[in-house]
C-alpha positions in Angstrom: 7.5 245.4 102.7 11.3 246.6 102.8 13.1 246.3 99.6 16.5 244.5 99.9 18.9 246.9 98.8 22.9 245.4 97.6 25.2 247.6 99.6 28.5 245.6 98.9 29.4 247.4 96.1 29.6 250.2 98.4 31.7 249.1 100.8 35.8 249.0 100.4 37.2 246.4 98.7 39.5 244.0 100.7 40.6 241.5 98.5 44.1 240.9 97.9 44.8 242.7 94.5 43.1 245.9 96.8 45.4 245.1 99.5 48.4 244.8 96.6 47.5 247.9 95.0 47.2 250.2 98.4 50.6 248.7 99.5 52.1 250.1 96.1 50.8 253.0 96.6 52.2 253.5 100.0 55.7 252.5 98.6 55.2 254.7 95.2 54.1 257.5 97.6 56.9 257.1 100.2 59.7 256.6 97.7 58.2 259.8 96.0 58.0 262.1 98.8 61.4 261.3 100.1 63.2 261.8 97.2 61.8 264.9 96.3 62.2 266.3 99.7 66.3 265.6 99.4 66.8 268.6 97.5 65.1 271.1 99.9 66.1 269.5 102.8 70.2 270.0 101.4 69.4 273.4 100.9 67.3 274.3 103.9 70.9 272.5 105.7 73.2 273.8 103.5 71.4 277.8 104.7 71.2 277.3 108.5 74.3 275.9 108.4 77.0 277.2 110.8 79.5 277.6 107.9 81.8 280.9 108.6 81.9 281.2 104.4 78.9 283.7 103.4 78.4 281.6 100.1 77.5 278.7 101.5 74.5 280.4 102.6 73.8 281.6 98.7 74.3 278.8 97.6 71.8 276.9 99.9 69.4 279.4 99.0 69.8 278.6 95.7 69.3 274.8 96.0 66.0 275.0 97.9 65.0 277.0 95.5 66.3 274.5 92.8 64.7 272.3 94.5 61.5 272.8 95.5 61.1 273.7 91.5 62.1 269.9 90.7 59.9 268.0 93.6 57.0 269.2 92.7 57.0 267.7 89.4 58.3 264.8 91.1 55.5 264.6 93.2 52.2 265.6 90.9 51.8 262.0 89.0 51.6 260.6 92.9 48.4 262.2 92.7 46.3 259.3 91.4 47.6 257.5 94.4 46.0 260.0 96.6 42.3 258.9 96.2 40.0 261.8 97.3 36.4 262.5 97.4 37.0 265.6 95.1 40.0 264.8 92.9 41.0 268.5 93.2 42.3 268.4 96.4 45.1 265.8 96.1 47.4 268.4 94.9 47.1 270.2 97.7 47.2 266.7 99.6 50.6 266.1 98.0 51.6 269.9 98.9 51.2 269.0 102.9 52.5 265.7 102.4 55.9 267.4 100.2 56.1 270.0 103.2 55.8 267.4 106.0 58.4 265.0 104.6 60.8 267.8 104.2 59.9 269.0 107.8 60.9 265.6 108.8 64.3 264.9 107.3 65.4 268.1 107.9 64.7 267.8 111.6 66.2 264.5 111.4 69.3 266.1 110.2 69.6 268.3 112.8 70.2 264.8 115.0 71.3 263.0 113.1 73.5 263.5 109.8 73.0 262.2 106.6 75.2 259.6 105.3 74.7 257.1 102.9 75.4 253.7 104.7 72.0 251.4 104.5 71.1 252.5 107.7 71.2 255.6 107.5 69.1 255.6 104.1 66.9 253.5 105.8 66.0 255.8 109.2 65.7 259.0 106.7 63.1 257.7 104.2 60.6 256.0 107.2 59.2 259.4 107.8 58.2 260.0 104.0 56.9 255.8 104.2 54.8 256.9 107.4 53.6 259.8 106.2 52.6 258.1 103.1 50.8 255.4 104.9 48.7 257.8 107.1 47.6 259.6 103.5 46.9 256.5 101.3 45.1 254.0 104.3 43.8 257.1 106.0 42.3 255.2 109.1 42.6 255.7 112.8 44.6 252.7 113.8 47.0 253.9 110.8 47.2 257.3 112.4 48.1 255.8 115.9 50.9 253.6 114.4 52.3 256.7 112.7 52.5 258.6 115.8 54.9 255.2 116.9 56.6 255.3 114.2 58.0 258.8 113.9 58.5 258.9 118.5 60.7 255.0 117.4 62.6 257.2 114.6 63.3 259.9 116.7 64.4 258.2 119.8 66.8 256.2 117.7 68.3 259.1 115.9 70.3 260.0 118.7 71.6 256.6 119.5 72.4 255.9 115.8 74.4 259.4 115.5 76.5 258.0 118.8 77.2 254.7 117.0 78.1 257.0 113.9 80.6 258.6 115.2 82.2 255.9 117.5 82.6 253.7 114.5 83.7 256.8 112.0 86.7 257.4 114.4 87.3 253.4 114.1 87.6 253.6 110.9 89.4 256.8 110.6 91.7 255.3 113.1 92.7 252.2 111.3 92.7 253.6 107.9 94.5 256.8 108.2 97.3 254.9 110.9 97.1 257.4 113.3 98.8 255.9 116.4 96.7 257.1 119.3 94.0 259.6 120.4 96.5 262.0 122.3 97.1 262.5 118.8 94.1 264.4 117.9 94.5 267.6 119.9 91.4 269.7 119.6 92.1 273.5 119.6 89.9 276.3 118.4 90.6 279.5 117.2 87.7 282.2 117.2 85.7 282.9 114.4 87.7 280.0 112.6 86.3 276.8 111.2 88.9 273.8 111.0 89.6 271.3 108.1 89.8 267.6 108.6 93.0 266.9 109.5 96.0 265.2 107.6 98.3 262.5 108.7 101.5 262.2 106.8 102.8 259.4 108.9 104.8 261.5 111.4 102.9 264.5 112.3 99.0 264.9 112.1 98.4 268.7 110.9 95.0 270.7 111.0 94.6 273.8 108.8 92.2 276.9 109.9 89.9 278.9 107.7 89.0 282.1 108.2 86.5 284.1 106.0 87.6 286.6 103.5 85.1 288.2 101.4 83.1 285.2 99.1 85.5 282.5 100.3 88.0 281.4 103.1 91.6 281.5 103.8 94.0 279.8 106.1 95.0 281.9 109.1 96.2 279.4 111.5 97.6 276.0 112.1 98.0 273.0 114.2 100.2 270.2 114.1 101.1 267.2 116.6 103.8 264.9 116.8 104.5 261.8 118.8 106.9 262.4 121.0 109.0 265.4 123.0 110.6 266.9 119.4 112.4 270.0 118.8 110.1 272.5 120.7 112.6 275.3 119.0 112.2 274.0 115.6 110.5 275.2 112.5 106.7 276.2 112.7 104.1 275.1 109.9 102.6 278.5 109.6 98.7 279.4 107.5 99.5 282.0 104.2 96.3 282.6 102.9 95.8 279.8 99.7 99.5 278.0 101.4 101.3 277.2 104.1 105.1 277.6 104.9 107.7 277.1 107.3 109.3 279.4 109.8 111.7 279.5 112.8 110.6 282.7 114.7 112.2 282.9 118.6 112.1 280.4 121.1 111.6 281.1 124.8 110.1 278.4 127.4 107.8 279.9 129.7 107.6 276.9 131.8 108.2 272.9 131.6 106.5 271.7 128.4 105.3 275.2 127.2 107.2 277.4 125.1 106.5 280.9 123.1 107.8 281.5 119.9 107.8 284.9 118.6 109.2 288.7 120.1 107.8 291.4 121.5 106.4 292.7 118.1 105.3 289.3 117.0 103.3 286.8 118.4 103.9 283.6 116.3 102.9 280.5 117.6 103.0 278.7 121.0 104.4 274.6 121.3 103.3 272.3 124.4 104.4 269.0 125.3 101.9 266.8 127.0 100.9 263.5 127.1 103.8 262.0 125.1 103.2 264.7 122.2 103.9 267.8 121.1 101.1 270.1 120.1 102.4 273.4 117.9 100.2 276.1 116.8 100.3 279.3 115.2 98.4 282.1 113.8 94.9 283.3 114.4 92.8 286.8 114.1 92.2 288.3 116.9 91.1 292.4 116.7 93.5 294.3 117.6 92.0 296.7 120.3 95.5 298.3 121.5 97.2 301.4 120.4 100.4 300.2 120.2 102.0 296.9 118.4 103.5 295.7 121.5 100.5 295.4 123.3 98.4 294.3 120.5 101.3 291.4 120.1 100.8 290.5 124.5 97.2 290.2 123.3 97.6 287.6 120.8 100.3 285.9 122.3 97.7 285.7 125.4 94.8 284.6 123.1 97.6 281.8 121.7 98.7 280.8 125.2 95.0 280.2 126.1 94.3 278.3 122.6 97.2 275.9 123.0 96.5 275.2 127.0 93.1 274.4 126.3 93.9 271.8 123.6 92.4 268.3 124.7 92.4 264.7 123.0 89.1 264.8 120.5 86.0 263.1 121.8 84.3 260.8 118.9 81.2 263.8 118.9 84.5 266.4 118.4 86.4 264.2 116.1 83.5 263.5 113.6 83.1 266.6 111.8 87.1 267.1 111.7 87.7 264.0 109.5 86.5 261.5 106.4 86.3 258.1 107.4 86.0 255.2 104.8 83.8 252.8 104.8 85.8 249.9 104.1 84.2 247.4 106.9 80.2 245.7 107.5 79.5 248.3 109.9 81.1 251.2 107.9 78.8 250.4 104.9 75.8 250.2 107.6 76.0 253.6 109.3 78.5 255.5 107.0 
């Protein structure tokens, strides 16, 4: 005769405190994981950044560093939600689970950038949720809707960061006044990193940085105008921690262009295009010639070819170069 033997009590419990208690700990986990993964993620950015000022890269060192030494703190009393045949192993558990969240956002980041409208919260802590899910549920069906869910974040990174930055320069637009997008000439100068521009209500002005030991200078400057103005008048000109005014020689090379500096100087080029004028000066450029005349025909050929290749700003270009506000449903959504 076969004895009966109970085997309920084995079996996992379904009820709905079970149920209540595994969705907390998804959330508990989820919330955990991407809030301690912030920290590294800045850092890890903040290092592989393309910033031209060496101590941006110190100091995003130093806050991965900083923070990998706060999230796992953060992270160890998620432990008892990790529920493990040998208790030991949940630290590790939470280790991977620390590394793959941070993994995550930080690839996110690259495609899209962080910024705090609900959104954008939203998209960047769904990895650490799904992540969390596939640890706490652990089942196969689980696993598979994972998989979906991080392909469905991905694929609407790139959408969202298009949205971003169409609705930044909407915002930037109304907010700041600027009259029109022939305003917003894009120039670059090489081995210079731009600031967001300023609008003062006549003339939108960009300053350039260029590195100098443990910070950055300026070394070159752009402003616009509406309008055909003064292509002879003054210049706003880069000095370092300041900027100045000057009135260096004017000679048109042809309609709309004209050089100003000498033979021994190469100051600045103005163009009128489009219903604006576009002035810019400065620059570094390594001077390669033996004599100061032909070093000045080389920049004043590197600042011909800066200024004829300026073009109206593209949201994508426009979006690091400015700060929008968030004054509007849409801005507090995605900004």
């Amino acid at each position: 005769m076969t004895e009966y033997v109970n085997t309920a009590a084995w079996r996992p419990q379904s009820t709905p405190q079970a149920l209540l208690a595994r969705r907390g700990s998804v959330l508990c986990l989820g919330i955990a994981g991407a809030a301690a993964s912030t920290l590294p993620v800045v850092g890890i950015s903040q290092w592989l950044n393309d910033s031209i000022e060496p101590f941006h890269q110190v100091l995003g060192i130093a806050v991965l560093v900083v923070g990998m030494l706060v999230a796992l703190p953060v992270m160890l009393p998620m432990a008892k939600h990790v529920r493990m045949s040998r208790p030991g192993y949940a630290k590790l558990v939470l280790a991977l689970v620390l590394t793959a969240d941070t993994a995550a956002m930080l690839l996110l980041t690259r495609i899209l950038p962080f910024r705090i409208g609900l959104l954008s919260c939203l998209l960047y802590v769904l990895p650490a949720a799904l992540v969390a899910c596939t640890v706490v549920l652990r089942s196969r069906r689980v696993a598979m809707a994972t998989l979906g869910g991080f392909v469905a974040v991905f694929a609407l990174a790139a959408p969202v960061r298009t949205w971003q930055q169409q609705v930044a320069a909407q915002e930037w637009f109304r907010t700041t006044g600027v009259p029109s997008r022939a305003m917003v000439q894009i120039v670059g100068f090489p081995g210079m990193a731009q600031e967001a521009y300023t609008w003062d209500g006549k003339q939108l002005t960009a300053m350039f940085d260029y590195p100098m030991g443990p910070q950055t200078i300026w070394m070159a400057a752009e402003t616009v105008a509406q309008g055909n103005v003064d292509p002879c008048g003054p210049l706003l000109t880069a000095d370092g921690d300041t900027s100045s005014t000057e009135s260096p020689p004017c000679t048109q090379e042809r309609p709309g262009l004209w050089y100003r500096g000498t033979t021994d100087k190469a100051d600045g080029y103005v163009l009128q295009r489009d219903g604006v004028t576009i002035c810019v000066t400065g620059g570094v450029w390594p001077n390669t010639s033996k004599s100061q005349a032909a070093y000045t025909a080389e920049r004043k050929a590197a600042l011909r070819h800066v200024i004829l290749a300026a073009h109206p700003a593209t949201d994508a270009e426009l979006w690091p170069r400015i700060h929008p506000a968030s004054s509007t449903p849409l801005g507090f959504l995605l900004l």
